[in-house]
N, C-alpha and C positions, 0 to 999 in steps of 0.2 A: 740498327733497329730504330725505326721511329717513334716517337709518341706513343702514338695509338695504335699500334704491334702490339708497342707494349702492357698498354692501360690492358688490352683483349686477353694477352696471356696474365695479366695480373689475375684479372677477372677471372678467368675459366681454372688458374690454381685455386684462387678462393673457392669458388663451387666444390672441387673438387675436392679437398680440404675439408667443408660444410657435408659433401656425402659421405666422404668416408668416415666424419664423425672425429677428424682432428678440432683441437683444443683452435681456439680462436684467440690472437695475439691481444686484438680489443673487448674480447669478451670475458668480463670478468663475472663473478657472482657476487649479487646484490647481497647477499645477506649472510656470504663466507669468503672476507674478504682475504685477497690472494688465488683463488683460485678459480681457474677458467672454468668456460661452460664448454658444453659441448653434446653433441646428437649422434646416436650411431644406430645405424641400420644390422637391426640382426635377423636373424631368420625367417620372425616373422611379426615384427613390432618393430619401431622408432624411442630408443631409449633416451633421456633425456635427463643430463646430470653435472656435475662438477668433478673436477681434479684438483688436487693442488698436494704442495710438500714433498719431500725425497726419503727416500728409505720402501723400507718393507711394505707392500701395499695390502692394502685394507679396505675392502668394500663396505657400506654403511646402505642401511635401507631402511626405510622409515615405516609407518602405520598407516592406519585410515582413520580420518581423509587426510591424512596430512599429504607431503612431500620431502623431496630430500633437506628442504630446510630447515626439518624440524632438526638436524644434527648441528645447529650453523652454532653452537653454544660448547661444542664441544671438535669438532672438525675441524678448525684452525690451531687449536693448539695440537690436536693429537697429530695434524701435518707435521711438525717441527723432527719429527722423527721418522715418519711413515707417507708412502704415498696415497693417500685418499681419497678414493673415490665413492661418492654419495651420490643416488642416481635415482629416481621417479622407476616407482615399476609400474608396468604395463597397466595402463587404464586410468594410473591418476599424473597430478601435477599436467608436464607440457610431454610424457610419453603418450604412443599413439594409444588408440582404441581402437581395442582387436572384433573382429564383426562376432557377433552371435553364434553357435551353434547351439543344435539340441541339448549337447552333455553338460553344457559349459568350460568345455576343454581348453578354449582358447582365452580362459582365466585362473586355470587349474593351476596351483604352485607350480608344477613339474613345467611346465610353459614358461612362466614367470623367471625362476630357478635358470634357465635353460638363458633367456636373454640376459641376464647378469653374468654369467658365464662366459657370457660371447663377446660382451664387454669389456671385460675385465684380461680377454685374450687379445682383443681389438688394441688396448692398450700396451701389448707384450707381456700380459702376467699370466703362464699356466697356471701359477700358483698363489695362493694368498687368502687372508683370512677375511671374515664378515662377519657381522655383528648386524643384528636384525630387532628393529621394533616390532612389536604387534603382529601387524599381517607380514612385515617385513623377516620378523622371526619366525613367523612359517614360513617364507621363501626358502631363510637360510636353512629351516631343516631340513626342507625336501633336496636344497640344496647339497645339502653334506651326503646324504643318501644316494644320492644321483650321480654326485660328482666327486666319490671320495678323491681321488688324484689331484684333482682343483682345490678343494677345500683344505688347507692345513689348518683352522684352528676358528670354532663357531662360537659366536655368543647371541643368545638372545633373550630379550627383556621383556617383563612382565606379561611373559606367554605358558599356557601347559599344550600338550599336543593337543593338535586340533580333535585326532578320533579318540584321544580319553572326554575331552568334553562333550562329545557328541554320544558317548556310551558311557558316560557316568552321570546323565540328566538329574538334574536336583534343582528343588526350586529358588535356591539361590542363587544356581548358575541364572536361570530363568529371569529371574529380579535383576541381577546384577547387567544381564548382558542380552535384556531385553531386543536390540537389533539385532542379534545375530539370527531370531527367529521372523521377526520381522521381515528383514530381507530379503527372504526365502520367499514369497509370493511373489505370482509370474507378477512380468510388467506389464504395465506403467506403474500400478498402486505403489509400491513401496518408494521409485523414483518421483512419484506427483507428491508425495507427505516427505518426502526431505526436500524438495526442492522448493514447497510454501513454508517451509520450518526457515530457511533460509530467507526467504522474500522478507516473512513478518519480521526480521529479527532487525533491531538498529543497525545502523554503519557500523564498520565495525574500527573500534582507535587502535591508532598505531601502524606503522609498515608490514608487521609480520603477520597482523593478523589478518590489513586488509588482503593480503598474499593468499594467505591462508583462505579466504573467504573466495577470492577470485578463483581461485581452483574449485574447491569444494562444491561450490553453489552452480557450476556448469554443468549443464544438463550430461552432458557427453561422460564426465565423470562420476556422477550422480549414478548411472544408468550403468558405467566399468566397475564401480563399486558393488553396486548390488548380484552382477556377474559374479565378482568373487567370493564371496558371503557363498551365493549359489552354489560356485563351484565346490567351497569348503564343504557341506555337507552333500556333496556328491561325487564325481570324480576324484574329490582330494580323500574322502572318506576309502574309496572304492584302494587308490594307491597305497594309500596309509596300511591298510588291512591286510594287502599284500606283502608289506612289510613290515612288519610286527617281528616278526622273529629276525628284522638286518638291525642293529642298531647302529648311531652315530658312531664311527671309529675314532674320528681328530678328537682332539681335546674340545670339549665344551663346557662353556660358562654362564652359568644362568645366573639373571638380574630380577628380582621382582620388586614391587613396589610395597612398601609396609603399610601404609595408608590406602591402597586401592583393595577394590575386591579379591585380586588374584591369591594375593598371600593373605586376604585375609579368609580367605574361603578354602582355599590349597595347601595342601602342603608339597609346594610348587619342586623343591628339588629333592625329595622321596621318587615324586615320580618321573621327573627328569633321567633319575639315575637309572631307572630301570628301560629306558629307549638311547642307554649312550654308554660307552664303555671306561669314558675317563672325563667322568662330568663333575663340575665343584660350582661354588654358585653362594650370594647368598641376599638378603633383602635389603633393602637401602629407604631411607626414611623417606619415600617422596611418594609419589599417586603414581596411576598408569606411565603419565609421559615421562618417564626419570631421567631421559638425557636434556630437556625441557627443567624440570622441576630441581634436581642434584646433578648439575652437568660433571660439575669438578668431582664428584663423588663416583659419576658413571666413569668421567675420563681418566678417574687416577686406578678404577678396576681393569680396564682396557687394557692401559700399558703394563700393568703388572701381569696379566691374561698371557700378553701378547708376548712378553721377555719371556715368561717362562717355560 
């Protein structure tokens, strides 16, 4: 074989490699060191995330606006035991942006839920646990509903269900989580008043944040974001209600923050318990982003979640 036979077939495995969403030998993650990047094509999005570590695998999903790097304080170590995968859901970070529809379906959890799934198969795991921030906690729940057989064991952080907030309206919810109504106006309005919130604001210091800032401030996610906000009180509302009476089967473990609104407005695992059938859970001193704020305190509940 010559040269350039060869360079061609190097080339055309690499491509194919990059489509099928394999781990890249040079592509490591800036801000979870040891673990590759990687893109994978699912059914109807471009997911976009990290691997790394051996053992029992563990998918990770972060908030809004963030991305999968808001886990990068606690992912590295919890590798040393587990396979780890933390992945951008659809709309934010470097995953794709799913086009508009009327319902907003194609922001709706059950969507979302559905490409981590597919991911997490892409990699050879029928099986394996999640642990969700924020909006990322509502994936995993619609996730565990949708997918008990996939799903062995959920955790999610400083979240209560999406349709008890939306049908226990109080004006602290209001005060506290003043976007969530916001967002709900068609566009552009709510994507033009985040995206000057952004303009006016300084540089921003540091690596993570400028990351942070790079993602968040792109119109294209600005505009995924406020889709799922959307979707939350509609479609996700519409599924939620439908299943009211299925509760989470796997073990779940709820995290909330003692200094944020959640717990201090909620009483976050009362109601937990009543949408899950073998739920424990409890609050940890830090604000909404707790694997941010208490990593070592998120990471040492995780593994003990996880062993038991």
């Amino acid at each position: 074989m010559n040269r350039r036979t060869m360079l061609k077939q190097s080339a055309a495995l690499l491509a194919a490699s990059r489509l099928h969403g394999m781990p890249q030998a040079d592509a490591t993650g800036r801000f979870l060191p040891g673990f590759k990047t990687w893109k994978v094509q699912t059914t109807s999005a471009t997911i976009n995330g990290v691997i790394g570590g051996q053992g029992p695998p563990v998918l990770l999903l972060h908030g809004a606006p963030q991305t999968h790097i808001s886990w990068r304080l606690v992912a590295p170590k919890l590798a040393a035991d587990h396979t780890v995968v933390a992945a951008d859901l659809r709309g934010y970070g470097d995953s794709s942006k799913s086009p508009d529809t009327a319902d907003h379906s194609n922001y709706s959890k059950r969507a979302m839920a559905l490409d981590q799934v597919e991911v997490m198969k892409h990699f050879g795991f029928d099986r394996f646990a999640v642990a969700g921030h924020d909006r990322g906690g509502r994936v995993a729940h619609r996730m565990a509903l949708d997918h008990p057989r996939a799903v062995t064991k959920a955790a999610v952080l400083d979240i209560v269900p999406t349709h008890y907030l939306y049908t226990h309206v109080t004006i602290e919810f209001v005060q506290a989580y003043f976007h969530w109504f916001n967002y709900l106006r068609p566009a552009p309005g709510p994507e033009n008043e985040v995206k000057a919130g952004y303009d006016s604001r300084p540089a921003p210091q540091g690596e993570v944040q400028a990351e942070y800032h790079r993602s968040a401030s792109d119109p294209a996610n600005i505009h995924a974001m406020c889709e799922d906000y959307r979707a939350g009180a509609s479609i996700d509302l519409k599924d939620d209600a439908a299943d009211l009476d299925h509760k989470v089967e796997c073990p779940l473990h709820v995290l909330w923050g003692e200094r944020g609104p959640m717990g201090r407005i909620y009483d976050v695992l009362t109601i937990w318990k009543d949408r899950g059938t073998k739920v424990s859970g409890k609050g940890l001193p830090g604000g909404h982003n707790l694997q941010e704020d208490v990593p070592d305190l998120v990471l040492a509940e995780l593994r003990a979640f996880l062993r038991s």
